[in-house]
Structure formats: C-alpha cells, structure tokens
C-alpha positions as CSV (number, residue, x, y, z in Angstrom):
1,X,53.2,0.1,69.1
2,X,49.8,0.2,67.9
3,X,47.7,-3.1,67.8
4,X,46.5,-3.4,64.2
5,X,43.3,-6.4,64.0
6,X,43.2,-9.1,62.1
7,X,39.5,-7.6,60.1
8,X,41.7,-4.5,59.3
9,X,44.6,-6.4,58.2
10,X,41.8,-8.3,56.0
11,X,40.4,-5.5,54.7
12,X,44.0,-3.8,53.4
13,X,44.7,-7.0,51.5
14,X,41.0,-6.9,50.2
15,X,41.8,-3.5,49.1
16,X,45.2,-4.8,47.5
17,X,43.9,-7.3,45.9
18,X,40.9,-5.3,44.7
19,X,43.6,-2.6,43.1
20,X,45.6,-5.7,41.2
21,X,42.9,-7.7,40.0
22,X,39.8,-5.7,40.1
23,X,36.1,-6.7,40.1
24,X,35.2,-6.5,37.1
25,X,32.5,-9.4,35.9
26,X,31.8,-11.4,32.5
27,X,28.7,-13.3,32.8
28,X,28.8,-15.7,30.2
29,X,26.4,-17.9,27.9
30,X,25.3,-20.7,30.4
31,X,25.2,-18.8,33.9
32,X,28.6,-19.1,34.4
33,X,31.0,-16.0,35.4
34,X,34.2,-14.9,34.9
35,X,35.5,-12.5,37.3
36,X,39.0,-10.6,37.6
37,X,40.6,-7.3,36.2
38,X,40.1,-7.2,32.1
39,X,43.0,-6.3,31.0
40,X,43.0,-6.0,27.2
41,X,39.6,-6.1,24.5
42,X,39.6,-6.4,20.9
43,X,36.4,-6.8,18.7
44,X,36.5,-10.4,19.1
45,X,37.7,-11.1,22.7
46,X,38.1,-10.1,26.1
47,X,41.3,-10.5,28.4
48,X,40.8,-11.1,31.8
49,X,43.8,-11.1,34.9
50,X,42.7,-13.3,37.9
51,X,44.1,-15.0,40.8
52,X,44.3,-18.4,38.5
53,X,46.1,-16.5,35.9
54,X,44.9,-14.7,32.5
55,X,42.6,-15.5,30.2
56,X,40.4,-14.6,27.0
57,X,36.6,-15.0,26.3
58,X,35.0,-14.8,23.7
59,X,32.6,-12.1,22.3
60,X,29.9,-14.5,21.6
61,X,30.1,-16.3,24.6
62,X,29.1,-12.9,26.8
63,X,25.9,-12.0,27.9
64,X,27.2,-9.1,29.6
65,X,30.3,-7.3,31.3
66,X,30.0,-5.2,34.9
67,X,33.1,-2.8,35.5
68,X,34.4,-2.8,38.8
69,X,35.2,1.0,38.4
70,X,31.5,1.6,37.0
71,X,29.3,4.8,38.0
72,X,26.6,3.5,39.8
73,X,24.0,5.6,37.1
74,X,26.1,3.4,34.3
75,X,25.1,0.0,36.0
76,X,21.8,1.5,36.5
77,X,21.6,2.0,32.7
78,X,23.2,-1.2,31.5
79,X,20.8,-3.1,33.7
80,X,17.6,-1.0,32.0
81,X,19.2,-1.5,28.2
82,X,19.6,-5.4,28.7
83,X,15.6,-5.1,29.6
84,X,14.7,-2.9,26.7
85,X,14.1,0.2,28.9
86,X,16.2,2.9,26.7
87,X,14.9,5.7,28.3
88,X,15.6,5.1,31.6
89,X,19.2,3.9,30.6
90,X,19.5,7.6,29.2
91,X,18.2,8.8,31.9
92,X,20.0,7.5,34.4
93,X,23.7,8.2,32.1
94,X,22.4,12.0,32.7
95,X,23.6,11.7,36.4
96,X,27.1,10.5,35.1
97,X,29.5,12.9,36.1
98,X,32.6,12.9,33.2
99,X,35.3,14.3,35.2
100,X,34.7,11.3,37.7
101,X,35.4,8.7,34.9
102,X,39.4,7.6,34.9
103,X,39.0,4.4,33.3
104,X,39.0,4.3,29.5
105,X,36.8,1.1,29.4
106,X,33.9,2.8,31.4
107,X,34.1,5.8,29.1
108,X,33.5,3.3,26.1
109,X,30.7,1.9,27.8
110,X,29.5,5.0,28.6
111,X,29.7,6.0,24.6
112,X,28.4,3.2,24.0
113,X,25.3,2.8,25.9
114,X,24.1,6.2,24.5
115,X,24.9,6.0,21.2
116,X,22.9,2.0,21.5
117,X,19.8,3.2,23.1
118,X,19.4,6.3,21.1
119,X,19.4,4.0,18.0
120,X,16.7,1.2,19.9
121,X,14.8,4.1,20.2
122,X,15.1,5.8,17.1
123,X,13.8,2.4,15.5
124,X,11.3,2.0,17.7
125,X,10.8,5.7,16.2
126,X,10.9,7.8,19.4
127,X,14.0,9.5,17.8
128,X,16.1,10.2,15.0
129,X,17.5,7.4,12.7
130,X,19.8,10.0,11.3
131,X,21.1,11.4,14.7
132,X,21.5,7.9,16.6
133,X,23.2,6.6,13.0
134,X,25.9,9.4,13.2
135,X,26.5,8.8,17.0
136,X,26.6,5.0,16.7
137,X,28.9,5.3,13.4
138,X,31.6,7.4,15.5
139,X,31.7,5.1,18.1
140,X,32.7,2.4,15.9
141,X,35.3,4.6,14.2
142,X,36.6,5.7,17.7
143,X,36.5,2.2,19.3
144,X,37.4,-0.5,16.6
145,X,38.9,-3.1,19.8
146,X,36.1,-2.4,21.7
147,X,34.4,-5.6,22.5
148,X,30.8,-3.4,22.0
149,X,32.0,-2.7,18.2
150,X,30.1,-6.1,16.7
151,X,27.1,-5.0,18.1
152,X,27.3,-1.5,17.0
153,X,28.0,-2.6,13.7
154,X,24.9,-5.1,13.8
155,X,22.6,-1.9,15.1
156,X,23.7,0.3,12.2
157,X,22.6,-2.2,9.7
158,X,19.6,-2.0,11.8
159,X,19.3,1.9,11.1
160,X,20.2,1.8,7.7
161,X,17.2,-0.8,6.5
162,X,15.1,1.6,8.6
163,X,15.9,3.9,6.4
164,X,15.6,1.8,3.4
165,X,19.5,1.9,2.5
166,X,19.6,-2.1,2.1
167,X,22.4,-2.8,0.4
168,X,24.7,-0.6,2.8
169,X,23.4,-2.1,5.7
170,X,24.6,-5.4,4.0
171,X,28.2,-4.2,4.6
172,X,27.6,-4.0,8.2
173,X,26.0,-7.4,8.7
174,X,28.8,-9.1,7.0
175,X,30.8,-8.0,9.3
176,X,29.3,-10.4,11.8
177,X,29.6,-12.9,8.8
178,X,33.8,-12.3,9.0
179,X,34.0,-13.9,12.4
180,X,35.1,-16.8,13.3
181,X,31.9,-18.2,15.1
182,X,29.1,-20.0,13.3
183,X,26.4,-18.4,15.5
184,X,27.4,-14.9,14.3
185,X,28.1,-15.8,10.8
186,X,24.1,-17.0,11.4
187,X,23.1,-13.9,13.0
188,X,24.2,-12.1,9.9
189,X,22.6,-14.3,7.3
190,X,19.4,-14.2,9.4
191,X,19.8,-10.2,9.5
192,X,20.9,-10.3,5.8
193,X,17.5,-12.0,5.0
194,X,15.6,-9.7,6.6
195,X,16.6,-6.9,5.2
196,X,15.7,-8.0,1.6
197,X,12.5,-9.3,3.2
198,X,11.9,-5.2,3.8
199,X,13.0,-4.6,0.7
200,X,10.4,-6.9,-0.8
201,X,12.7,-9.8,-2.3
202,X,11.3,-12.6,-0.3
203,X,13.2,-15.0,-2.9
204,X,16.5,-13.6,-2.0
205,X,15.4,-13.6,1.8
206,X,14.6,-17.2,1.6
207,X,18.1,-18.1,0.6
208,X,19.7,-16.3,3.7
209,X,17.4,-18.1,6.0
210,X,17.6,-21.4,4.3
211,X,21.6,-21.2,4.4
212,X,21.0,-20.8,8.3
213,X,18.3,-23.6,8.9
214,X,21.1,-26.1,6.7
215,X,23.6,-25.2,9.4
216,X,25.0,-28.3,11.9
217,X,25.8,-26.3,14.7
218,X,23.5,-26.9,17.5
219,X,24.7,-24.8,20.3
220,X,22.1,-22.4,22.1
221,X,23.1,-19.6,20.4
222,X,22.8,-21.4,16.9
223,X,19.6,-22.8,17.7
224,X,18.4,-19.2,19.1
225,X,19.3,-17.7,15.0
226,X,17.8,-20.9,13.6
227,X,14.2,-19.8,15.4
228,X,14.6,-16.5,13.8
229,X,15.3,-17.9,10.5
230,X,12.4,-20.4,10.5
231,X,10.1,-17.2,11.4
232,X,12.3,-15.4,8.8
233,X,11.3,-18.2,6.0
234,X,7.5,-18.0,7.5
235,X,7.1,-14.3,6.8
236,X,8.5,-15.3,3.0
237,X,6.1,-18.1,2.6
238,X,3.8,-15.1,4.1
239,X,4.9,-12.4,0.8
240,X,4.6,-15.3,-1.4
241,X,0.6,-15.9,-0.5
242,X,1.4,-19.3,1.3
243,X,-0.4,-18.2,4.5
244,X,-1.6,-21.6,5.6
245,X,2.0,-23.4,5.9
246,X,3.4,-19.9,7.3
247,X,0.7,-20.2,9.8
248,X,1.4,-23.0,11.1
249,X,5.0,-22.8,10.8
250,X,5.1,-19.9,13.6
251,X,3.1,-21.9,15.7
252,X,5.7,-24.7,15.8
253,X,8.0,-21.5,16.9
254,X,5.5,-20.3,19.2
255,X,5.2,-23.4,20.8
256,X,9.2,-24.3,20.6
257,X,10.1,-21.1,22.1
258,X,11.3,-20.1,25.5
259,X,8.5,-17.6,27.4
260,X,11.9,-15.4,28.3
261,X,12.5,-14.6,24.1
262,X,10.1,-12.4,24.3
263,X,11.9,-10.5,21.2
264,X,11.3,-13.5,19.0
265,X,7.5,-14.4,20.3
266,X,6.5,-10.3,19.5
267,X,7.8,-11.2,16.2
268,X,6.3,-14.3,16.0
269,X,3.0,-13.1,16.6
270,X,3.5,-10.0,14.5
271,X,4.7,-12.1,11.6
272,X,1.5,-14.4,12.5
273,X,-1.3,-11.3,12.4
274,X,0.4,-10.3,8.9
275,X,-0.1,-13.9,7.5
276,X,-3.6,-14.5,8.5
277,X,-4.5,-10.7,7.3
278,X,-3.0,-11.9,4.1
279,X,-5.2,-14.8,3.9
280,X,-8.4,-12.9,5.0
281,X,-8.6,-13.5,8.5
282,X,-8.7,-9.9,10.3
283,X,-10.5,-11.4,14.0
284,X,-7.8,-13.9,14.2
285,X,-5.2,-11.4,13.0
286,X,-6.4,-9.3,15.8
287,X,-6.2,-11.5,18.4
288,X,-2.6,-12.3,16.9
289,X,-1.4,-8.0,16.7
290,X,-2.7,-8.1,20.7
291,X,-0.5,-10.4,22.1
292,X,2.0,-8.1,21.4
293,X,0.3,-5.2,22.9
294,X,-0.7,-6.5,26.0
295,X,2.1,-9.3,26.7
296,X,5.4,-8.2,24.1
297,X,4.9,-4.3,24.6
298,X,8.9,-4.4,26.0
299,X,9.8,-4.8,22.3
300,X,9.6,-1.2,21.0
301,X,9.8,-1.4,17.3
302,X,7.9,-4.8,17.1
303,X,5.3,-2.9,19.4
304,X,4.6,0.3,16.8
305,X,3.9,-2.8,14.0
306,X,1.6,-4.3,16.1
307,X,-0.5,-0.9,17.4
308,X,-0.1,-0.1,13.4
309,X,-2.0,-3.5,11.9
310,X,-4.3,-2.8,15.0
311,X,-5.2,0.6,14.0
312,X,-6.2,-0.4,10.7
313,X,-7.5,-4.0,11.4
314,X,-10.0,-2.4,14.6
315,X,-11.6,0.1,11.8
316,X,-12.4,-3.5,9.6
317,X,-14.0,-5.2,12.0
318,X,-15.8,-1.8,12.8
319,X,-14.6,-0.6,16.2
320,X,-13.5,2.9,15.2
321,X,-12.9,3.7,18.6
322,X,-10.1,0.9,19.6
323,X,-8.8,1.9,16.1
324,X,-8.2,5.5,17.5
325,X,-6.8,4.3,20.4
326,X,-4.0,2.2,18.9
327,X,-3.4,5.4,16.7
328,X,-2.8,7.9,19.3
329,X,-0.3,5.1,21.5
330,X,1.1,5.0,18.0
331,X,2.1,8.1,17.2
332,X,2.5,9.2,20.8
333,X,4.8,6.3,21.5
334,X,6.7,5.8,18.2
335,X,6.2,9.0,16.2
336,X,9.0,8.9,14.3
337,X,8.7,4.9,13.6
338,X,8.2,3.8,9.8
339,X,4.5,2.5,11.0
340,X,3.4,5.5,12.1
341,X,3.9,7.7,9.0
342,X,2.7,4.4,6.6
C-alpha cells in the first residue's frame, strides 16, 4: 500500500476546505477582515460562509472585497482603482481572459471595474461622459444585488452634474439617501449639495450641507462626510463673497484632516485658491492651485481644476510661460474635462 505523508494529507484537506469555504476576503472599516466563501450579495449586504458559521456585512462597513477565484490582472486592477490609477486598472482588465472566468461574482467585478474607471476618467475628462454613463447605467440595470450597485449609482450622479443634468443626478444620490445607514444618507446630502453648488444655487447647497453638519452620528465614516460638508458650506460662503470666514474655515479642515484623504485636502485646497481669487488674492491663490499640482495630482478631476485656475492665475501675475505649461498638462491630460474647454 502506498505511504501517503502527513504535508500531503494537509494539503488535500487545504484544498477541501479551500473548495467549501473559499478565500474570498472583506476588509472592513477599522482594519479588521472577514474572510470565508460569500455566498449571497444584495445592494445592501454581503453574505459570507466560514468555519464559525455564516454571516452578513454591511455595504458601508467595506473598504474592499478580494475574490478567491479572481484573475490575477483583476486584482491587479482593483488594487490600481482603490489608488486612483484608472488606466492602469484598464489596462491590466485587457489581459483578462473571459472564457477563464466561471464565477458570476468576478464577472460583476470585472463589469464593474471597467464601466467605474472609464467614468473616473471620463470626469477627470480623459474620456467620454456619454460612453462611460451608458456602460455604468447597464451595469446597474444588469446587477441590481450587486454589492458595487450603490456605488455605481453614486458615480452616475457624478456623470450626470458633469454634464450639467442636476436634477437627474438627484435621483441617483437619493438612492444612497434610501439606506438604512446615516453615513450614506450623509454622503448623499453632501453629493446633493454639491451639485446645486455646480449649478450655482449656493442657498440650496448650504441647506444640504447644513442638514449634514446637524447630524449626531459620530462614527468615522460620518465624521469623514461631515469634512466634506464643512468644505461644501466653505465653497458657499465662497459664491456668496464671504471669502475671509471660507478662508479660514478650510484651514480648520486642512489642519483637521488626515494626510491619507488626500481626495478631500485637493479639494480643500482647490476650494481655498477659488476663495482667495474671489477676494483678490491671485499669489496666495497660486500657492493654494499648486499644492494640488505637485502633492494631490492622484485626484484626476480635482487635478484639471487646479492646472485650469493655474493657467489663468500664472498669466495675472505675468508668467506667460508657466501659464502655457499648465495649459498643455491640461488639455493633454484632461481634454475632454469641463476645465479644459471653459
């Protein structure tokens, strides 16, 4: 009779168990992880099978999910979308091989993934708003329990202020507003406000943001949406010629907030520059525009602001030269963004 070892015997149950429960991994709000096969998703939850048992999480409470089952290129990409690097994540998705993918929960994140970055990138206006809205809208359609379908909803509200359709996009941020958790129903508001803020109702805006600041949940995630609100209610105080108190409001922000947000310190410092230029300040506005091109580049569409106001703020303080510059990163970068045809 052959001998069979004990590292062999090891690795057949590792290969059971691997088959049962699978690898797949929820990293969640606070650096904790929950690991096991996920079973079942819906918009709002995720079901996960484990050695203790079964449980659900929460859709707000994850930071992000690895498949066991994943292509390599797909972790590749997930890992260059959750750092802002969409074009590498579409890149590397080019590799995937479809016939390879069994698993209907990688296919969704594959849809997903390129239907997301193609509409980052169409904001960021290295693409088309159209295009990525039609591939992000049929995801949504095609994957209503998929536990991406919040987000994708929150990004096509996104697309539709780009393209100046405000009170649509409403529709999409109130679905955020119909969950259960404060911190969305925050996000919403906070996304609600700044949509009328584009559309040049800074009244209306200050409402949303004030409705967020008044809330008593203080949980991470709350406080993160109250940061954005209070830089929300800045840039209003901004429109309404009260540069001084938004001045030093997104200092306070500045100061308060953590170096790794670097989404909301390029839009601090954005929102910054446009309050000083509105009270008259171009050198200081300058010096706020360039913290976001030298240290918050990562954030494409806050980015193409920032090289726009430099473009134009570079000619006032007579440096024609660096104004060309920020010009041709512009539109070579971002030539489809709203700031570059302004």
């Amino acid at each position: 009779m052959r001998h069979i070892s004990v590292a062999t015997v090891l690795a057949l149950c590792l290969g059971i168990c691997t088959t049962v429960f699978g690898l797949d991994n929820v990293k969640l709000i606070g650096g904790k992880t929950a690991s096991g096969e996920i079973t079942g998703t819906t918009s709002q939850e995720v079901t996960i099978k484990s050695h203790g048992g079964t449980k659900t999480v929460p859709v707000n409470q994850i930071v992000s999910v690895s498949l066991d089952d994943s292509p390599s290129p797909l972790t590749l990409a997930r890992m260059a979308a959750n750092n802002g690097r969409y074009e590498d994540a579409l890149k590397a998705m080019e590799k995937i091989k479809p016939e390879e993918v069994k698993r209907d929960l990688v296919k969704q994140d594959i849809d997903f993934y390129k239907a997301y970055c193609t509409a980052q990138l169409a904001l960021a206006g290295s693409g088309e708003v159209k295009t990525a809205g039609q591939m992000l809208n049929s995801f949504a359609r095609a994957n209503p329990n998929s536990y991406h379908w919040l987000k994708a909803n929150e990004v096509l509200g996104d697309l539709l202020v780009a393209s100046k359709k405000f009170s649509t996009a409403a529709t999409f941020y109130d679905k955020l507003a119909k969950t259960p958790w404060p911190d969305y129903q925050m996000k919403a508001q906070v996304a609600i406000g700044r949509a009328q803020l584009a559309e040049g109702k800074p009244n209306e805006a200050l409402k949303a943001f004030d409705s967020v600041l008044a809330s008593q949940d203080t949980s991470v995630a709350a406080e993160a949406q109250k940061l954005y609100a209070r830089l929300g209610k800045a840039l209003c105080l901004a429109q309404q010629n009260k540069s001084d108190e938004a001045v030093k409001l997104i200092d306070e922000i500045i100061m308060s907030a953590d170096p790794e947000q670097k989404q909301l310190l390029a839009r601090a410092y954005n929102a910054k520059g446009t309050a000083l230029r509105k009270a008259g300040k171009p050198n200081d506005a300058l010096l706020a525009f360039l913290h976001v091109d030298v240290l918050y580049f990562s954030s494409p569409e806050d980015h193409a602001e920032a090289l726009a106001n430099l473009a134009e703020l570079w000619g006032e303080v007579h440096k024609p030269q660096r104004a060309m510059q920020a010009k041709q990163t512009l539109k070579q970068r971002y030539k489809n963004s709203r700031w570059a045809t302004q």
